[in-house]
C-alpha positions as CSV (number, residue, x, y, z in Angstrom):
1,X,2.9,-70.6,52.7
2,X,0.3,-68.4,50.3
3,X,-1.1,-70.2,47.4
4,X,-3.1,-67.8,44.8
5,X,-6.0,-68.4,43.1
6,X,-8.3,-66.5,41.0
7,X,-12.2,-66.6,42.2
8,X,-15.0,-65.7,40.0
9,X,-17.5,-64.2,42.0
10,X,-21.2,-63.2,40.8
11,X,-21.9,-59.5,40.4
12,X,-23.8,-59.5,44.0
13,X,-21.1,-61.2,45.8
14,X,-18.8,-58.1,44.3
15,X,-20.9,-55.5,45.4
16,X,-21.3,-57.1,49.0
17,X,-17.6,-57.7,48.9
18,X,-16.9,-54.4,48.0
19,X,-19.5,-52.9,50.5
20,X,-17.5,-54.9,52.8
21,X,-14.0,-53.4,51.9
22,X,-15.7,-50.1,52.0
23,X,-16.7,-50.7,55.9
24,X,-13.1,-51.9,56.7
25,X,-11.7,-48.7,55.1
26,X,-14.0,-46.1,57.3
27,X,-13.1,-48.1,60.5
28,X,-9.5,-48.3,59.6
29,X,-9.8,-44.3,59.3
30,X,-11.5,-44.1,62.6
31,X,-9.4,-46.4,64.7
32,X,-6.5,-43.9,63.2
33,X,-8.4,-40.7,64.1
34,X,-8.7,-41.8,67.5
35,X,-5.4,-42.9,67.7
36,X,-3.7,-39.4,65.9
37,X,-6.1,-37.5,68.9
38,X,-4.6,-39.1,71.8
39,X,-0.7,-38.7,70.7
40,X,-1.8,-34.7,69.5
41,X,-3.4,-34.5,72.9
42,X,0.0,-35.4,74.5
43,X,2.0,-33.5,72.1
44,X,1.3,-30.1,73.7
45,X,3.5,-28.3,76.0
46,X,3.6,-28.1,79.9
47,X,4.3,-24.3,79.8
48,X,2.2,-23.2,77.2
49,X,0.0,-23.7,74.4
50,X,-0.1,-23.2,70.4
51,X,-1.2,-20.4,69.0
52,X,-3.8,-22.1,66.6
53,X,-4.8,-24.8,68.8
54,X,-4.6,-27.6,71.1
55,X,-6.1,-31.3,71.1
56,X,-7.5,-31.3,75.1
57,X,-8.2,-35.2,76.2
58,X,-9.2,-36.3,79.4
59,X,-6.0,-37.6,81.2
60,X,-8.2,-41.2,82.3
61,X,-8.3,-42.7,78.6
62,X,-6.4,-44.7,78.0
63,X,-4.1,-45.1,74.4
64,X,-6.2,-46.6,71.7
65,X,-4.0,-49.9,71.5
66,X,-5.3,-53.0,69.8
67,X,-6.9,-55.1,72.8
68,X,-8.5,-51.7,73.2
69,X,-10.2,-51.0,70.0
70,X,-11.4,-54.4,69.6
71,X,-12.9,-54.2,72.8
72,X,-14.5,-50.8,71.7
73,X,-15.8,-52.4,68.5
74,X,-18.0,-54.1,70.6
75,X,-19.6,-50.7,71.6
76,X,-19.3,-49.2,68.5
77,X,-21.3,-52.3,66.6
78,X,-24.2,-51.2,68.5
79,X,-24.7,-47.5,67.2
80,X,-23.2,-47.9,63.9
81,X,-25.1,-50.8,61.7
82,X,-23.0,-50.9,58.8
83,X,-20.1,-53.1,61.1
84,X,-22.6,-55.2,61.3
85,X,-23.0,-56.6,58.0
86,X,-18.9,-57.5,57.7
87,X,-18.4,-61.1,59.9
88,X,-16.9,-59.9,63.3
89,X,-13.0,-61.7,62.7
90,X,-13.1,-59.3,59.4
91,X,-13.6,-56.3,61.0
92,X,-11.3,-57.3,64.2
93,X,-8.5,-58.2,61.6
94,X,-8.9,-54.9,60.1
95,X,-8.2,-53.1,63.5
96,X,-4.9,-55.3,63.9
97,X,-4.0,-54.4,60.4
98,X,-3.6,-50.6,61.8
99,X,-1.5,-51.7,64.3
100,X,0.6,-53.6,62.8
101,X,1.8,-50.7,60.7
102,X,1.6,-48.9,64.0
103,X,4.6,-51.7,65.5
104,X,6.1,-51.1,62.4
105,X,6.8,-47.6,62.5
106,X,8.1,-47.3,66.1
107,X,10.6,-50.4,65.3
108,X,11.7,-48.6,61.9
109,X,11.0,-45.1,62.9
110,X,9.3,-43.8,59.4
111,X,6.1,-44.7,57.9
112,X,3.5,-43.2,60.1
113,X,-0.2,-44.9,59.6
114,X,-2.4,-42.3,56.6
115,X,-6.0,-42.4,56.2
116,X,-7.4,-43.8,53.3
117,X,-8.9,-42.6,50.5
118,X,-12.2,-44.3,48.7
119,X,-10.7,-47.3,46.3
120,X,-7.2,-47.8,48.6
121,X,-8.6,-50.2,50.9
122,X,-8.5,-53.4,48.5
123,X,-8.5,-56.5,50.7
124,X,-10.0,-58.5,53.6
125,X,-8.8,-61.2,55.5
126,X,-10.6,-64.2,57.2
127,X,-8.4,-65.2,59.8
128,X,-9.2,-68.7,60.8
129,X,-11.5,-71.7,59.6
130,X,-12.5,-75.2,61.3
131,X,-12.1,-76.7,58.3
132,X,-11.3,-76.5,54.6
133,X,-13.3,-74.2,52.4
134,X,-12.3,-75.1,48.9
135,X,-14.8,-78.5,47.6
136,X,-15.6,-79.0,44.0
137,X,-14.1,-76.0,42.6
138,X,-15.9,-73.8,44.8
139,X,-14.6,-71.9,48.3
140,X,-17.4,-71.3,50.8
141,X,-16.9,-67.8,52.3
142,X,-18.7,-66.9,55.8
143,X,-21.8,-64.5,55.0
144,X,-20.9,-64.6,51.2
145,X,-21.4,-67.8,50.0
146,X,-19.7,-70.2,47.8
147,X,-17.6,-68.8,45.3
148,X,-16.3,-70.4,42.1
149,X,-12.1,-70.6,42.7
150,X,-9.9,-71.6,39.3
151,X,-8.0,-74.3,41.6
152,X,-5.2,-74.5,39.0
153,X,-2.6,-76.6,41.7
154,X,-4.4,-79.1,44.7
155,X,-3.6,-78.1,47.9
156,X,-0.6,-80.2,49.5
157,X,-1.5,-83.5,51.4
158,X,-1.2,-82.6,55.1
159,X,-1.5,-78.9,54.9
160,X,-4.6,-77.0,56.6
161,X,-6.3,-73.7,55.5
162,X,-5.3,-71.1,58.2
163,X,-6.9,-68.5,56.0
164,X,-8.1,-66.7,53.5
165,X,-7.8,-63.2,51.9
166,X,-10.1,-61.4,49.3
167,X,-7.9,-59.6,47.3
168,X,-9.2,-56.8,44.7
169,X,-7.4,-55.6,41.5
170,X,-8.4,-53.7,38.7
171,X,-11.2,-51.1,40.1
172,X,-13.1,-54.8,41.1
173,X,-13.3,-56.3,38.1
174,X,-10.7,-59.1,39.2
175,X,-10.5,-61.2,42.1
176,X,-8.1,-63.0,44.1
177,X,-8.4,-65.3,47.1
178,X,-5.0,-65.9,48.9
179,X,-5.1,-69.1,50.6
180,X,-2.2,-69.6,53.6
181,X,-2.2,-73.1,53.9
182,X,0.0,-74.9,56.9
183,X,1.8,-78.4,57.9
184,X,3.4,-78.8,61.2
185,X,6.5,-80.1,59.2
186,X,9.4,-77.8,59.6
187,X,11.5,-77.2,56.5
188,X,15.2,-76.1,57.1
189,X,16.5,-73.2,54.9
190,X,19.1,-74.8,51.9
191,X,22.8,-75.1,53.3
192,X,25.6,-74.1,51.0
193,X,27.0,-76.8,48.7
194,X,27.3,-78.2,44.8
195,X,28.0,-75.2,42.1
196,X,28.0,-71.5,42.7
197,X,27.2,-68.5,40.2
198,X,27.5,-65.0,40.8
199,X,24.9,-62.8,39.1
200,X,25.1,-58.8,38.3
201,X,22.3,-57.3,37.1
202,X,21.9,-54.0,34.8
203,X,20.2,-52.5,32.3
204,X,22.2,-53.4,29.4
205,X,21.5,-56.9,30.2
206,X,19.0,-57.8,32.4
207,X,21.8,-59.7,34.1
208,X,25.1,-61.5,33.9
209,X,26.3,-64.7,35.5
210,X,29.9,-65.4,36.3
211,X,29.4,-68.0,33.3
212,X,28.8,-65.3,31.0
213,X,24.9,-66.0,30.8
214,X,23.0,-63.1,29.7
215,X,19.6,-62.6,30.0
216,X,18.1,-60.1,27.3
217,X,16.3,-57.2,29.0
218,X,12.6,-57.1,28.7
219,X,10.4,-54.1,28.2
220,X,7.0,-54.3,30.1
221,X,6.2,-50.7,31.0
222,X,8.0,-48.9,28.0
223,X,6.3,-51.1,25.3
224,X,3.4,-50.5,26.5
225,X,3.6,-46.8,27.1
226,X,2.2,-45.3,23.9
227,X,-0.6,-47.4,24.3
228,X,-1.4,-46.5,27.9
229,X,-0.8,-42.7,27.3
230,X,-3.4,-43.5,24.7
231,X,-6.0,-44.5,27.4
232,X,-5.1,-42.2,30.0
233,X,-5.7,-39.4,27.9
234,X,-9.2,-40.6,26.7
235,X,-9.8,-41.1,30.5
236,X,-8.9,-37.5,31.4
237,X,-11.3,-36.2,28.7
238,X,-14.2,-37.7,30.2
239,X,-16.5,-36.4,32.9
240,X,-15.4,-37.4,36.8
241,X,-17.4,-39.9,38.2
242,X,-19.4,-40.8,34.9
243,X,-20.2,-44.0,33.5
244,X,-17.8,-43.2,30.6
245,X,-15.1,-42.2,33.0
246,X,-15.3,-45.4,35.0
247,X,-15.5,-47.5,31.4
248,X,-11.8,-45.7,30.8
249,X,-10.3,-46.0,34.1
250,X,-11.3,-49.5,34.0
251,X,-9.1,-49.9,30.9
252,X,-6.2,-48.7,32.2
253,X,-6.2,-50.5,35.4
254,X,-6.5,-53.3,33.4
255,X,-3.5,-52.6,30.9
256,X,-1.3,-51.8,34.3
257,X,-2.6,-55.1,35.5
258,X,-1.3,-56.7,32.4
259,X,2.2,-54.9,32.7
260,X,2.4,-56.5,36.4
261,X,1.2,-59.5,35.4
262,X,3.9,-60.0,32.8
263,X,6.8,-58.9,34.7
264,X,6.3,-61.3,37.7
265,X,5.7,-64.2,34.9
266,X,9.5,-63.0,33.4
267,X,11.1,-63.0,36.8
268,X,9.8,-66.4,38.0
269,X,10.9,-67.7,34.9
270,X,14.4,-66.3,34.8
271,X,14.7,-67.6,38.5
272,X,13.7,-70.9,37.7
273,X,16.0,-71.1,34.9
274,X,19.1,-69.9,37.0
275,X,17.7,-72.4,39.4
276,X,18.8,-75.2,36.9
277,X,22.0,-73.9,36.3
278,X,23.6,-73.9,39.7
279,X,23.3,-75.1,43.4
280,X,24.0,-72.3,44.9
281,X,23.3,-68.2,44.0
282,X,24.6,-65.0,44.9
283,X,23.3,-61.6,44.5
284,X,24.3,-58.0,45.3
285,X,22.4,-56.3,48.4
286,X,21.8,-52.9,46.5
287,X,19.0,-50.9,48.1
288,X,16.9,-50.6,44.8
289,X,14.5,-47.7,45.9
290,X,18.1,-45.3,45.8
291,X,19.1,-46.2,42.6
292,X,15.2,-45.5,41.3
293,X,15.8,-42.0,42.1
294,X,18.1,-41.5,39.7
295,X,17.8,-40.2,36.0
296,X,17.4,-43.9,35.0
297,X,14.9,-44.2,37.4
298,X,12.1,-45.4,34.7
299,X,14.0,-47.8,33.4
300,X,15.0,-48.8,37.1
301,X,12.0,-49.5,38.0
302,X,10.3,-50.8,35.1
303,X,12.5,-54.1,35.5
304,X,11.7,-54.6,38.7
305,X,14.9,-55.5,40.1
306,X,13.8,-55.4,43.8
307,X,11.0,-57.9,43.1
308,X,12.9,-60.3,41.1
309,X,15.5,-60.5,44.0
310,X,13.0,-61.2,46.2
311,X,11.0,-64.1,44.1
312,X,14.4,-65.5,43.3
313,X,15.1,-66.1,47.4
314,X,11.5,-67.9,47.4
315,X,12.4,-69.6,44.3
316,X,15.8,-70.8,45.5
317,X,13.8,-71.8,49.2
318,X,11.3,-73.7,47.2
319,X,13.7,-75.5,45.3
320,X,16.4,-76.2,47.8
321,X,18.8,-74.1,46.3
322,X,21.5,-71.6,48.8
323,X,20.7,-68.2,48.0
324,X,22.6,-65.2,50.0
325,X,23.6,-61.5,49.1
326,X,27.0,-59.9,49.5
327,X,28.6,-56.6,49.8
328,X,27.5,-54.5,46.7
329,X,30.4,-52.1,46.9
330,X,33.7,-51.8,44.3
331,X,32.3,-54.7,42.0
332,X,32.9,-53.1,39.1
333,X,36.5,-51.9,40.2
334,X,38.0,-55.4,41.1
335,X,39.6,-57.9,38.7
336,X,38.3,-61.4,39.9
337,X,41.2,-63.3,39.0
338,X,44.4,-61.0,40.8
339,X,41.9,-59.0,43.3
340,X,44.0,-55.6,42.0
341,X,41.7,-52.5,42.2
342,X,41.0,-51.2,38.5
343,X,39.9,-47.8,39.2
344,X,36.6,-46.5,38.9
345,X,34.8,-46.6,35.3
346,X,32.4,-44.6,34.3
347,X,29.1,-46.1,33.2
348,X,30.0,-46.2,29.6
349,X,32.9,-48.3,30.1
350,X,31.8,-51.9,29.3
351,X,35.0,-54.0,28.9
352,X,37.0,-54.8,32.2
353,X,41.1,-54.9,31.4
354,X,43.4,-55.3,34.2
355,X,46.7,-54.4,34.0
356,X,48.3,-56.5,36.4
357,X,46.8,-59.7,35.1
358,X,45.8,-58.6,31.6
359,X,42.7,-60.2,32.0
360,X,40.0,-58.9,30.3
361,X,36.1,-59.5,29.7
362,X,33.1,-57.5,29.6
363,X,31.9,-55.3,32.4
364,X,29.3,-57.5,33.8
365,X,30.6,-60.3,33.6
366,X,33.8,-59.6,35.5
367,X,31.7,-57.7,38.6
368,X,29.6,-61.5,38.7
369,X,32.8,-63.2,38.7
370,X,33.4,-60.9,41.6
371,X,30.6,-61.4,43.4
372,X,30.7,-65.4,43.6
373,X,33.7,-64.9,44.8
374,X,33.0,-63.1,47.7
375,X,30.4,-65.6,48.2
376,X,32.4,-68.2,48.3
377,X,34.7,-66.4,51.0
378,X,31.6,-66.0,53.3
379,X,30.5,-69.5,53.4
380,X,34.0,-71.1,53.1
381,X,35.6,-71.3,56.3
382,X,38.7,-69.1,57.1
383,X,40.8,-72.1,58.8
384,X,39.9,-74.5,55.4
385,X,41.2,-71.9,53.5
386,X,44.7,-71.6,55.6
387,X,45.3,-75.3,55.5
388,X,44.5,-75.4,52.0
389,X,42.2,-78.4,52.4
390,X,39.4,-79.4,50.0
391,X,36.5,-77.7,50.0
392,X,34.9,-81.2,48.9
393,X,34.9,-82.3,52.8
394,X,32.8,-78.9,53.8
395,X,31.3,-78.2,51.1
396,X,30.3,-81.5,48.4
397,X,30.5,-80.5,44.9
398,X,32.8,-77.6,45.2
399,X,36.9,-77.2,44.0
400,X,39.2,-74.8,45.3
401,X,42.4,-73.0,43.5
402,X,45.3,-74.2,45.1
């Protein structure tokens, strides 16, 4: 579990944590130049070569894996000072972070490791710590001191501080230190039971319930637009790499800073309040990063609908609630009380009218009704269903249509 607290550090704790993000960013490059020469140097053909050129290894060195590299940073300590200066678990964590996203693209296939540019490298981790570093509002940080931590929520009794990362936002002018904390106690995810609610969400409103709860749809990025085409224009007016330049830079990473700031605040609130309203919640599994591709793709993904499905699972974990995601497809062309098939409707259609029912309610509303319902089918067993028994005895605080 991460807990996230903001740190106030002095300005030369920032510029030797900076220095220090720096370092980790030129050996992240170089751990991924040597590892982009020895898979070129085994790209190239048995029967013939290139006709611009070839990447020629000797066939004894082995691939630049992780136990590798950190047992090359060893060597490498000792003719480059500046790895010096960052504590040794820093720099070592900063090697696995390669190859983790390494792992990750041979499991998924995509997302090959990139360099990384001056100002992308924005974090540091310490991995481990005998004991706990936050006393008296301040966190003691190997080779950078104490640093004042706005401890807004105690740590847990019986949890331990397995780490700590440095997090940087806004060009450096905010910092972040994300605690993990740990207990031995294992915590069992939520079983299915008590009241159920189906929610679809759009752009219309932010999002429907199968009670008819609406939730207004709130403008972070758009609102703010003028405003920030405003500062970006002042910024691209001034001189690169100037004082003045970094002055306006700095005041537009700190109005996007407020825009993220603000949506996360608006989707942990609207998951907490659909927390209160039911036991159990039900969402579509749309892949989000399609539908931003569209022409609505602003609005898309100025409401964050990816993130907010994702805070509301922690939410619902945290809380104890069952949260699980069903089968996106044909919500919107299925009437929830007779299961006919509607036809398709176009995206200006908002009412839902079946025919064979006559039922008839808004868009929205009837594709949540449809959604709950297929979550019910998916935790509800098939055999309770056949014998028409309760769902009381598998499921407390549920009824059934008989």
């Amino acid at each position: 579990m991460n807990y996230t607290y903001r740190i106030n550090p002095t300005i030369e704790q920032q510029e030797l944590m900076l220095v220090w993000m720096e370092t980790c960013r030129r050996l992240y490059n170089k751990c991924l130049r040597d590892l982009k020469d020895w898979l070129n140097s085994r790209k190239c053909s048995l029967h013939s070569c290139s006709l611009s050129r070839e990447y020629i290894m000797s066939p004894d060195i082995l691939f630049p894996s992780y136990l590798e590299q950190k047992r090359q940073l060893t060597q490498w300590k000792k003719t480059n000072p500046w790895l010096k200066e960052v504590h040794s678990q820093v720099t070592q964590d900063c090697v696995k972070r390669l190859h983790n996203t390494w792992e990750r693209f041979k499991s998924k296939k995509f997302g090959f490791p990139r360099f990384k540019k001056f100002g992308r490298y924005q974090s540091f981790l310490f991995p481990q710590f005998k004991e706990s570093p936050i006393k008296n509002g301040l966190i003691k940080l190997p080779k950078i001191g104490q640093v004042e931590i706005n401890l807004h929520r105690p740590i847990p009794e019986g949890f331990m501080v397995k780490g700590v990362r440095i997090v940087s936002r806004v060009r450096g002018a905010v910092w972040y230190a994300v605690v993990t904390i740990q207990c031995d106690v294992k915590v069992p995810d939520p079983l299915p039971f008590g009241r159920g609610i189906g929610i679809d969400i759009g752009l219309e409103s932010y999002l429907v319930t199968s009670d008819n709860f609406r939730v207004e749809p709130a403008r972070f990025f758009r609102d703010l637009q003028s405003r920030l085409k405003v500062l970006q224009r002042k910024a691209s007016r001034k001189n690169k790499r100037s004082k003045n330049w970094g002055k306006a830079q700095l005041k537009v990473a700190k109005l996007h800073h407020q825009i993220s700031n603000a949506r996360k605040n608006f989707h942990f609130q609207t998951s907490h309040t659909l927390c209160d309203q039911a036991d159990m919640i039900f969402v579509e599994d749309i892949n989000f990063k399609m539908t931003a591709r569209g022409f609505l793709g602003k609005e898309m993904l100025d409401a964050g609908f990816g993130q907010f499905r994702d805070l509301l699972s922690w939410v619902c974990w945290k809380r104890g609630k069952y949260f699980a995601q069903v089968d996106h497809k044909y919500t919107s062309q299925i009437c929830p009380k007779c299961n006919a098939h509607t036809g398709k409707k176009e995206l200006k259609e908002r009412q839902h009218i079946c025919l064979e029912c006559n039922y008839s309610t808004t868009r929205d509303h009837a594709s949540a009704e449809v959604i709950l319902n297929r979550g019910l089918e998916n935790i509800v067993p098939t055999d309770c269903r056949e014998r028409k028994l309760s769902v009381e005895s598998v499921l407390p605080g549920i009824a059934i249509s008989r």
